[in-house]
C-alpha positions as CSV (number, residue, x, y, z in Angstrom):
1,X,-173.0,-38.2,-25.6
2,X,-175.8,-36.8,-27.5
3,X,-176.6,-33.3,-27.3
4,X,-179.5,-32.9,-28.9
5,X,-178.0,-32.2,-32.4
6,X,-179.9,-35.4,-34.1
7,X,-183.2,-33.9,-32.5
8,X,-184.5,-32.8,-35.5
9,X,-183.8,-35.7,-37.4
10,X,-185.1,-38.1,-34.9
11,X,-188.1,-35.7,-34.8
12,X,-188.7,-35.9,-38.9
13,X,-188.5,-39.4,-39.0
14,X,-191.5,-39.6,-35.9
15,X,-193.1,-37.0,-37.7
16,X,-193.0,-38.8,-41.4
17,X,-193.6,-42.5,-39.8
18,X,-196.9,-40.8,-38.2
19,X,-198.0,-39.7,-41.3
20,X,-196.3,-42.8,-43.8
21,X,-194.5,-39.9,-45.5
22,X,-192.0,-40.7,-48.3
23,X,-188.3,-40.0,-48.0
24,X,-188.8,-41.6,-44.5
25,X,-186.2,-44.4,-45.4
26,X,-183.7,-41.8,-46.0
27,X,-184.2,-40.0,-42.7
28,X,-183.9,-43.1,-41.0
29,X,-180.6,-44.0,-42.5
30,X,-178.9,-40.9,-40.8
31,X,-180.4,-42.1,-37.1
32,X,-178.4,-43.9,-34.6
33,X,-179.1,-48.0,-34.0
34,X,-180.7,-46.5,-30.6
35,X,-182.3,-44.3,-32.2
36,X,-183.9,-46.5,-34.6
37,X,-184.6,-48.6,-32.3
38,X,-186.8,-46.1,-30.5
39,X,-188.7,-45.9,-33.9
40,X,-189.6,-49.8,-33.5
41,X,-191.2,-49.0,-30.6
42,X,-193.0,-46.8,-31.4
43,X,-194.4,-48.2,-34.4
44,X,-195.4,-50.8,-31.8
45,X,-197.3,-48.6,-29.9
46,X,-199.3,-47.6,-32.6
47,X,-199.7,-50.9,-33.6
48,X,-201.3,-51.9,-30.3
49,X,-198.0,-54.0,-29.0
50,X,-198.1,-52.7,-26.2
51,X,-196.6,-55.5,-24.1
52,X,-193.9,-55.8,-26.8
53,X,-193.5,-52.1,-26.7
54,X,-193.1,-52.6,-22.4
55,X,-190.4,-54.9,-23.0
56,X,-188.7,-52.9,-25.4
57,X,-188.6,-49.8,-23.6
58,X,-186.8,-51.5,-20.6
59,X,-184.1,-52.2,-23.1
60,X,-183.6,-49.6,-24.8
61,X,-184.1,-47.1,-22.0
62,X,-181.1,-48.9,-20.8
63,X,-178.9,-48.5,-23.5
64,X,-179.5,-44.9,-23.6
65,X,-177.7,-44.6,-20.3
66,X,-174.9,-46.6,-21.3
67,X,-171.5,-45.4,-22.1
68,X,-171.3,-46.7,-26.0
69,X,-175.1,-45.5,-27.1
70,X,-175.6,-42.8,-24.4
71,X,-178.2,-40.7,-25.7
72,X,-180.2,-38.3,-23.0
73,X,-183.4,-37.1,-25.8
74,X,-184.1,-41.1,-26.3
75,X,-183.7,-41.4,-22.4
76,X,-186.3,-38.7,-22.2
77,X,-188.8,-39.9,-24.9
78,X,-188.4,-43.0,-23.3
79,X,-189.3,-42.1,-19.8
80,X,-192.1,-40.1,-21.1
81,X,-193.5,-43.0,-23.4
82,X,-192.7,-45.5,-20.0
83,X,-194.8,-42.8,-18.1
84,X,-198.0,-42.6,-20.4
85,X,-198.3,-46.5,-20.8
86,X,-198.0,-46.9,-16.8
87,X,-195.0,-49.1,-16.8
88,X,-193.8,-47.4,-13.4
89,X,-196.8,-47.1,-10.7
90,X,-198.8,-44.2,-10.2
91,X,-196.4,-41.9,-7.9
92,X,-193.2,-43.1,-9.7
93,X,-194.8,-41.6,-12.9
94,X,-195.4,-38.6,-11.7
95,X,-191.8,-37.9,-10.5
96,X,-190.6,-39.7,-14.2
97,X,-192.7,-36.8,-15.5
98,X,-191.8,-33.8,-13.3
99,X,-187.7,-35.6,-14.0
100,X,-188.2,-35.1,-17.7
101,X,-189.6,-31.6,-17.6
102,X,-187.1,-30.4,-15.7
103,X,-184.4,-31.3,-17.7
104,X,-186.0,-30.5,-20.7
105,X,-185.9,-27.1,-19.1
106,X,-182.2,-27.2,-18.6
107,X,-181.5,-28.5,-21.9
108,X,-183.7,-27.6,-24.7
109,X,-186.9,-25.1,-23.3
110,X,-189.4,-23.5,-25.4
111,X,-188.9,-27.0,-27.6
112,X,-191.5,-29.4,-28.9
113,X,-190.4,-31.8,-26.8
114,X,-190.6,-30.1,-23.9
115,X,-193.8,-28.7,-24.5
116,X,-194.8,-32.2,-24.5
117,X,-193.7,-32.9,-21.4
118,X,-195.1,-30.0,-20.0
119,X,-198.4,-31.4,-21.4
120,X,-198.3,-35.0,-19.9
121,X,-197.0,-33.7,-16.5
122,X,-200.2,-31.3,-16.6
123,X,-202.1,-34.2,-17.3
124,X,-200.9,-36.7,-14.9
125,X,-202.2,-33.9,-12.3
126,X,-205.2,-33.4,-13.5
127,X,-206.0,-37.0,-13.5
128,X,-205.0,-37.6,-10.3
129,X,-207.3,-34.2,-9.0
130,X,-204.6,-31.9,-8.5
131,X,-205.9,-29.4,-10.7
132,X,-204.3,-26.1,-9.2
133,X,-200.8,-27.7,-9.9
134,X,-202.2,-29.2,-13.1
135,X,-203.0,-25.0,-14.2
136,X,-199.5,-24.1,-12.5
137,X,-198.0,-26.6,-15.3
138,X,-200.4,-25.3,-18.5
139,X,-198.6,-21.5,-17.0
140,X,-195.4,-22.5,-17.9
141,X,-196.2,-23.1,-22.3
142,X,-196.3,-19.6,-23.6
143,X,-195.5,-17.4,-26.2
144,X,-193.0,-15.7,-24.2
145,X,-191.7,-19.0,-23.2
146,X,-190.9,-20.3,-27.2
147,X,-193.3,-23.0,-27.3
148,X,-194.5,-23.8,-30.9
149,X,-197.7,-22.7,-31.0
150,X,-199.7,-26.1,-31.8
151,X,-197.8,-27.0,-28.3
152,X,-199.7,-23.7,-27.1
153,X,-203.3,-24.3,-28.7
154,X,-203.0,-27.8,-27.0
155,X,-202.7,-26.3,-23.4
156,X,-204.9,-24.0,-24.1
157,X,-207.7,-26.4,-24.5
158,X,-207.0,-28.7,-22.0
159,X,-207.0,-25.6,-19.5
160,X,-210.3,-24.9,-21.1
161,X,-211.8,-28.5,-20.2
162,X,-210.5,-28.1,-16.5
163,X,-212.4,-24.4,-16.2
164,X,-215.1,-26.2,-17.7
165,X,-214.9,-28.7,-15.1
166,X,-215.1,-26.4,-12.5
167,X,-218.2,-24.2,-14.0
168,X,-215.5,-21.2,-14.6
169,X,-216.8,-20.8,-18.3
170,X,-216.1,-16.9,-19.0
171,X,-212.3,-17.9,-19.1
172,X,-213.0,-21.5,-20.8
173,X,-214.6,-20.1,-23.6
174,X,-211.4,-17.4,-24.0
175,X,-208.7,-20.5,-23.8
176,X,-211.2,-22.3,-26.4
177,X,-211.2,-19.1,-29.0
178,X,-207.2,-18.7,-28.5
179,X,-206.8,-22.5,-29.1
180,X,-209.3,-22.5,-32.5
181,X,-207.5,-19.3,-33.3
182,X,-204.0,-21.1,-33.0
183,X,-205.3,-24.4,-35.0
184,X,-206.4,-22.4,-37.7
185,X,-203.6,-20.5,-38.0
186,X,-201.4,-23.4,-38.1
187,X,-203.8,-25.4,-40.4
188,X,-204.8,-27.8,-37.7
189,X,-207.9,-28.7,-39.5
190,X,-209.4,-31.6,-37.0
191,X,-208.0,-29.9,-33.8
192,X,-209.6,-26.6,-34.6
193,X,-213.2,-28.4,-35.8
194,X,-212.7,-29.9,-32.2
195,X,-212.0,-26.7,-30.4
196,X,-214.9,-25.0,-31.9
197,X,-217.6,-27.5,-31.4
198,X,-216.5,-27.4,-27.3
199,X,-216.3,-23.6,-27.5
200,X,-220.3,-23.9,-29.4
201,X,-221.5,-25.9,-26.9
202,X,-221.1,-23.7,-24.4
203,X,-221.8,-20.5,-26.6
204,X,-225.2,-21.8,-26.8
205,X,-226.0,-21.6,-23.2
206,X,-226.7,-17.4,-23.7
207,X,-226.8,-15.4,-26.6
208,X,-227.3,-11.9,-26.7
209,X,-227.3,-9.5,-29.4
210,X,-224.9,-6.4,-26.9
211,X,-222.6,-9.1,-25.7
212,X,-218.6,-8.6,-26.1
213,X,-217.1,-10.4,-29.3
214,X,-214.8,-13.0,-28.1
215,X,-211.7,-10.9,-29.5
216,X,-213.3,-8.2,-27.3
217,X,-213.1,-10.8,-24.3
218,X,-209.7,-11.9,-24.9
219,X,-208.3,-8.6,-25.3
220,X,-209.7,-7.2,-22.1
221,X,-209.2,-10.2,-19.8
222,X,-207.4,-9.5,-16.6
223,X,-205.7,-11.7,-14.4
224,X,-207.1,-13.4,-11.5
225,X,-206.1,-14.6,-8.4
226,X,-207.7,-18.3,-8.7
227,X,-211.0,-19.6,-10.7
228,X,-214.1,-18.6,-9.8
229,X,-217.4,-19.4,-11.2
230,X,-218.1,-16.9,-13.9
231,X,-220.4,-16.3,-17.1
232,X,-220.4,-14.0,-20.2
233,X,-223.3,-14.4,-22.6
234,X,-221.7,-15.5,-26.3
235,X,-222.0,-12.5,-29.1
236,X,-224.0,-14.2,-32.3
237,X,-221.4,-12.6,-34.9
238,X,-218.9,-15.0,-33.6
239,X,-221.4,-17.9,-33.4
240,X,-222.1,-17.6,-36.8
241,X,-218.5,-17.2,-37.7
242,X,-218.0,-20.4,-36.0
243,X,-221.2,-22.5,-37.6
244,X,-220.2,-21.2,-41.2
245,X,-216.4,-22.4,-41.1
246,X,-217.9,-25.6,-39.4
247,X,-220.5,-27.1,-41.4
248,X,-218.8,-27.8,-44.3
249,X,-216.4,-30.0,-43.2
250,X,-219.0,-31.9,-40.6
251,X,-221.4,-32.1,-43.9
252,X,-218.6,-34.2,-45.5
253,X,-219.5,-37.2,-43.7
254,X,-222.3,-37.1,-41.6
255,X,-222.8,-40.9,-41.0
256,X,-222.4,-42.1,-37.7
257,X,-225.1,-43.0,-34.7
258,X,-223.9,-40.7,-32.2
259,X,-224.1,-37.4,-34.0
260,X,-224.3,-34.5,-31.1
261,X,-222.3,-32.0,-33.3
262,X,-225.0,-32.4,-35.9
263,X,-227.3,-31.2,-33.4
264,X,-225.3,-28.4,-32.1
265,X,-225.8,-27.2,-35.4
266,X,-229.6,-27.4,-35.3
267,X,-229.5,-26.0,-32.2
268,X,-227.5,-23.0,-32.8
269,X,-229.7,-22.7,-36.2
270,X,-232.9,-22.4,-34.1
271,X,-231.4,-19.8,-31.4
272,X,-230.3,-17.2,-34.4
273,X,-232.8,-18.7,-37.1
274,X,-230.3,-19.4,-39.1
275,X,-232.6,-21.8,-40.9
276,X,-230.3,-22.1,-43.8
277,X,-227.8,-24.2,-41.8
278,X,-231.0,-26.6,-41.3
279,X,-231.5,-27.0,-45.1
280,X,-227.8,-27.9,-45.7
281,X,-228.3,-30.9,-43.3
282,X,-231.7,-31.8,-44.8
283,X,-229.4,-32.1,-48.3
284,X,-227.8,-34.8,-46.5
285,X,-230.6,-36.1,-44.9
286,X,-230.5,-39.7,-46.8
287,X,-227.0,-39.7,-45.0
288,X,-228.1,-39.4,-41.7
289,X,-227.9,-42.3,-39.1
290,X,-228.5,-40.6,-36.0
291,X,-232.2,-41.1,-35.2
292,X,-232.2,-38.7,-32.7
293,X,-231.0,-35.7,-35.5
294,X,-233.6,-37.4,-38.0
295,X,-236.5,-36.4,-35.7
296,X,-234.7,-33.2,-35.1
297,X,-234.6,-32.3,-38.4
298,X,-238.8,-33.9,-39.3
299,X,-240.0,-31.7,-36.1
């Protein structure tokens, strides 16, 4: 029976086939048949197979329960992977999800894994409108908890999209900073570009020169019953922190006929005259597809 003592070998080789590392071969060697196995199918999944990968999954998740290759972490990928490509219906997934926390919690808690799991049940809930129990499940990944902190950052966004979703924007903006904070830290490049162009695009909405800092907001925030509906206007210091970290990596490539980050830019040049920011996209002007950030840019 396995108890979770191959994890981070079976982890390593997901990691390094995600990112076509070398050396992958070698970590492979040192997995079970099951477990390599596992890796075929999910090489389908990124492949597209997904009907392969279906078909797959219903073999190997049985396997895993079988007295000769019993292996409960492949049970638990598996049922997590069988959950997010909707193999089971709608309720069943649910319960495959809230199963695969929960002894993820027995187990191994504060891990990647279950972090993950954590993450999918949260978004099963939110999908299907529950969003109270959807927060209740984002409560559970914390610092205090052990949960790595990209596994953090990642709740803390999501949570930010549901406050956003519900016009609670003081405490979306907070989650947003903490996430971009977390990505940074953690050299999460294109998750922390992400974060802050979400936590820009609301910033916009007020500025005002006497308005907390966002560390400020962070630092102060109490807790609360239940969202509300609430504002804070954004400080510019930390707009401008944001826009100058920004810009060079959107500038790299700014191609592309749907180009609302450009214009978030423009806009966020125009409410602190920042005009410099402007110039550095007229550079790339020749670059530009987006007719609507062309005119922007000519007015």
């Amino acid at each position: 029976m396995n108890d979770f003592s191959q994890s981070k070998n079976l982890s390593s080789a997901l990691s390094m086939l995600l990112h076509d590392s070398e050396g992958s071969d070698k970590v492979l060697s040192e997995l079970s048949n099951l477990q390599r196995d596992f890796i075929s199918m999910q090489k389908m999944l990124l492949e597209g197979e997904l009907s392969e990968a279906k078909v797959l999954s219903e073999e190997l998740l049985h396997r895993s329960r079988s007295q000769s290759e019993r292996d409960i972490e492949i049970e638990i990928r598996l049922r997590i992977e069988r959950a997010l490509i909707s193999v089971e219906d709608n309720t069943k997934t649910g319960q495959e999800l809230r199963w695969c926390v929960d002894r993820l919690n027995a187990m191994i808690p504060g891990s990647s894994l279950h972090g993950v799991a954590l993450l999918n049940l949260a978004a099963w809930h939110s999908n299907n409108g529950e969003i109270m129990m959807s927060m209740a499940v984002h409560s559970e990944i914390s610092k205090a908890s052990g949960h790595p902190d990209e596994i953090r950052a990642l709740s803390r966004l999501e949570v930010s999209r549901i406050l956003v979703s519900i016009s609670d924007l003081d405490p979306a903006m907070r989650h947003l900073w903490s996430a971009r904070e977390i990505f940074l830290k953690s050299n999460l490049e294109t998750e922390a570009l992400v974060t802050s162009l979400e936590w820009l695009d609301l910033a916009l909405n007020e500025i005002e020169e006497s308005a907390p800092s966002m560390r400020n907001r962070i630092e102060n925030a109490k807790p609360r019953e239940s969202p509300g509906s609430s504002w804070v206007a954004s400080n510019p210091e930390d707009i401008i922190e944001v826009v100058e970290h920004i810009l060079p990596y959107l500038c790299k490539d700014v191609s592309g006929i749907d180009r609302t980050d450009l214009g978030l830019i423009i806009d966020a040049s125009e409410a602190l005259s920042k005009y410099e920011w402007i110039e550095v996209l007229l550079d790339k002007k020749s670059q530009i597809q987006d007719e609507r950030i062309l005119d922007l840019l000519q007015s």
